[in-house]
C-alpha positions in Angstrom: 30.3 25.7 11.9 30.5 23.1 14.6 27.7 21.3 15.8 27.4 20.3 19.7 25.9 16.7 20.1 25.7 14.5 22.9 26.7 10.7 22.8 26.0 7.6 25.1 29.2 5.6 26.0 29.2 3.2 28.9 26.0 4.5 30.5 28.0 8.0 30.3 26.5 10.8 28.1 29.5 12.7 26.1 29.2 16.4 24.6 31.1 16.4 21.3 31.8 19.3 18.7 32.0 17.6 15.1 32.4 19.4 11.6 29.7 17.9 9.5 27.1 15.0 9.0 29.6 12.5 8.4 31.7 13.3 11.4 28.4 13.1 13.2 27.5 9.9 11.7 31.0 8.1 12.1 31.1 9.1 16.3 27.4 7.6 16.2 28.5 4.7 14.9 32.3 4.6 17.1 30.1 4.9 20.5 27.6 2.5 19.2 30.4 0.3 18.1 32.1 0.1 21.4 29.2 0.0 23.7 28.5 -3.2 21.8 32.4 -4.5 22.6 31.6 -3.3 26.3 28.4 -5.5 26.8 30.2 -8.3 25.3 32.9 -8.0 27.7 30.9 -7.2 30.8 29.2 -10.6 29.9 32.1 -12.5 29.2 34.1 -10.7 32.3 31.6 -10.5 34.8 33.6 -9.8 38.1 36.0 -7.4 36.0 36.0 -3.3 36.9 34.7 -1.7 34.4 38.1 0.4 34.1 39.2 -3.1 32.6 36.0 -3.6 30.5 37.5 0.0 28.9 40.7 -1.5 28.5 39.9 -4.5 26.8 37.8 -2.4 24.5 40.1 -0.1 23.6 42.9 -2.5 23.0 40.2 -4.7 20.9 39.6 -1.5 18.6 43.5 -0.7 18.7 43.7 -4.4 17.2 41.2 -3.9 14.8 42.1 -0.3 13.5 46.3 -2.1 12.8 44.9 -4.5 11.2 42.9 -2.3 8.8 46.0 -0.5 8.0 48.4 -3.2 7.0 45.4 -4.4 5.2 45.0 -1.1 3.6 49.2 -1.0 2.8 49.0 -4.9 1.6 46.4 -3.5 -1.4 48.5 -0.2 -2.0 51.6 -2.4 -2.5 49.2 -4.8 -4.9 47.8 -2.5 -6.6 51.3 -0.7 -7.3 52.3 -4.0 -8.7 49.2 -4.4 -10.9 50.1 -0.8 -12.4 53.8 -1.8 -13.0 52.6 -5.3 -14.5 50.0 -3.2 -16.8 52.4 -1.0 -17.8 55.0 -3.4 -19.0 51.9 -4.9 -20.9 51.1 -1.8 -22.5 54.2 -1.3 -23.4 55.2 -4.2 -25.1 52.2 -4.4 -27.1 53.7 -0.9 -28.9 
């Protein structure tokens, strides 16, 4: 059954329905995440709107969650090859 909570982001309080604990735990961690990118850039950037503050965080995050995927396809494809080379080794020890 889904659980109502309520999450800080950008001095803004949210009401979210998630699914579990771990759904709960991971937006916890997401709005902590990004209020953390925020106060970087509102230091960094201090006569920027905070509409671009948003921006730059969610193109940060954008960058970040691309990069994870080609690194997670760059592992499939080596670990497809380390099955292929173990198999070839398997099979010419028969």
């Amino acid at each position: 059954m889904p659980q109502r909570i309520s999450v800080d982001i950008a001095s803004h309080k949210y009401e979210m329905h998630v699914d579990s604990p771990e759904q709960e735990h991971n937006l916890r961690v997401a709005a902590e995440r990004l209020n953390q990118v925020l106060k970087r850039y509102q230091e960094k950037f201090v006569n920027v709107s905070e509409v671009d503050v948003l921006s730059f965080a969610a193109l940060n995050e954008s960058m970040a969650a691309l990069g994870a995927i080609q690194e997670v396809e760059r592992l499939r494809k080596q670990i497809k090859n380390l099955e292929s080379d173990f198999s070839t080794y398997l099979e010419s020890q028969k």
